[in-house]
C-alpha positions as CSV (number, residue, x, y, z in Angstrom):
1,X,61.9,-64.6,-180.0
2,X,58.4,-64.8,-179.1
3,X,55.9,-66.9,-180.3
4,X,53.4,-66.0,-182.8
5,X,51.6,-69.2,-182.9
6,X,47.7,-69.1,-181.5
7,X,46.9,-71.9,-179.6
8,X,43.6,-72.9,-178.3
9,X,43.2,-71.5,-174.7
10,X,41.8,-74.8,-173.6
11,X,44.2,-76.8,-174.5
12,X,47.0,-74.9,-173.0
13,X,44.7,-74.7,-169.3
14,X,45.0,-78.7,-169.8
15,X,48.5,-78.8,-170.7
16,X,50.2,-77.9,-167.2
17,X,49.2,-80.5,-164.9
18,X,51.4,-79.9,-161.5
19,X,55.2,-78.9,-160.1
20,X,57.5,-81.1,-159.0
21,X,58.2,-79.5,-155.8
22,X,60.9,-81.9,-154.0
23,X,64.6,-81.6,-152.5
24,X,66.1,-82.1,-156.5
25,X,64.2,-80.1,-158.1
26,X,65.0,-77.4,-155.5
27,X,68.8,-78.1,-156.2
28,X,67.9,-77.8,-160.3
29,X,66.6,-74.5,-159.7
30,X,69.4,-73.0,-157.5
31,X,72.0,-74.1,-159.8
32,X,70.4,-73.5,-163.2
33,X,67.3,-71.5,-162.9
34,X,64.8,-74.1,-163.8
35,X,61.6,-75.3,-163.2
36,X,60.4,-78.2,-163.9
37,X,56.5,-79.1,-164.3
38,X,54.4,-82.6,-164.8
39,X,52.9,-82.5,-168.5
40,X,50.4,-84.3,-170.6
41,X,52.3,-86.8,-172.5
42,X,51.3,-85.6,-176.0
43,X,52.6,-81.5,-174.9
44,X,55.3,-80.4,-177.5
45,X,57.5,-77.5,-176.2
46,X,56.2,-75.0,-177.6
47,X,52.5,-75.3,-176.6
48,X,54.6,-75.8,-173.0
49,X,56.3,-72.7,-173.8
50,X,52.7,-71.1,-174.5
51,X,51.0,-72.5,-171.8
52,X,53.4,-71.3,-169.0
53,X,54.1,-68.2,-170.8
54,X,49.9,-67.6,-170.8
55,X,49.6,-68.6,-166.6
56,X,52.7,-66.9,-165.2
57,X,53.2,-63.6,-167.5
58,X,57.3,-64.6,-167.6
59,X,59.6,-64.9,-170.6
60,X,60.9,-68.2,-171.1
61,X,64.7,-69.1,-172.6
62,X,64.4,-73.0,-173.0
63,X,62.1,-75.6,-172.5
64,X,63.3,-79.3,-172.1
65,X,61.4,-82.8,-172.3
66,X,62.1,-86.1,-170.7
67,X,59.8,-89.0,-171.0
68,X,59.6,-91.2,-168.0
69,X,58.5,-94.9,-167.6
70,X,56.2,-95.6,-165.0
71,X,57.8,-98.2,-162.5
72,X,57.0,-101.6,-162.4
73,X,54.9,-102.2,-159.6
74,X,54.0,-106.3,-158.1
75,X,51.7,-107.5,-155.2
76,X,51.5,-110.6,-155.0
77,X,51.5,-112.5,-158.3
78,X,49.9,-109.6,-159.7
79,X,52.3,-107.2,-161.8
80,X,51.3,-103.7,-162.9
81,X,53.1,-100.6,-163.6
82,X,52.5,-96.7,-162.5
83,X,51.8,-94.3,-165.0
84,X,54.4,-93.0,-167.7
85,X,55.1,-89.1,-166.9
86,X,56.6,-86.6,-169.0
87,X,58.5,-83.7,-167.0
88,X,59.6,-80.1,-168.3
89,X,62.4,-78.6,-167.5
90,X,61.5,-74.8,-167.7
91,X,64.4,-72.8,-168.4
92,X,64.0,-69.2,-167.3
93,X,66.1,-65.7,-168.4
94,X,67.9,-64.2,-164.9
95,X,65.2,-61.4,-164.1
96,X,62.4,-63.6,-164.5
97,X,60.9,-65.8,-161.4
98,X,57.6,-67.9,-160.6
99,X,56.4,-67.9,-157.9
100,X,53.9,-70.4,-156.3
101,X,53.0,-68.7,-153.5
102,X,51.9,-65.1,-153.6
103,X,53.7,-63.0,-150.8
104,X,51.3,-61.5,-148.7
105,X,48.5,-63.6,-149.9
106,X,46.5,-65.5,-147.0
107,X,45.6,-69.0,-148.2
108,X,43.4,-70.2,-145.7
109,X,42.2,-67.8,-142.8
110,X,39.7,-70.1,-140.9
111,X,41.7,-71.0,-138.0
């Protein structure tokens, strides 16, 4: 099912703000094919759905939200708390892949 819902282009470039590239999310991948990205907080799945659909030309089966509170944080007397974060969990069908780095592609050739 594809969406037929235009969004605007600039919202979706905002939408995405970075992977979470770590040793977990590398064991969520290998065991159920997904990816999981760093959104804005106010992202519903489907402009998600859009936005990664729009960047990285690849069908998407699921997308999943989890809101996460910001940890509490003290120095001192002083207490603060980190930002809240809201993570996707992108589900991908089985011949579909992102990939981060381009094979082939030089990033930096100034040495």
């Amino acid at each position: 099912m594809s969406i037929n819902i235009k969004y605007n282009k600039e919202r979706l470039m905002k939408i995405l703000l970075f992977p979470i590239i770590s040793e977990k999310a590398t064991f969520v991948y290998k065991k159920n094919k997904q990816i999981i990205f760093c959104v804005m907080r106010d992202a519903t799945k489907l402009e998600i759905k859009a936005a990664i659909e729009l960047f990285f030309k690849v069908k998407i089966k699921a997308v999943q939200v989890v809101n996460r509170l910001g940890k509490q944080k003290r120095s001192g007397k002083n207490i603060g708390r980190r930002k809240h974060m809201r993570h996707a969990f992108i589900c991908l069908y089985p011949d579909q892949e992102i990939d981060f780095i381009k094979k082939g592609e030089i990033i930096n050739d100034s040495y």
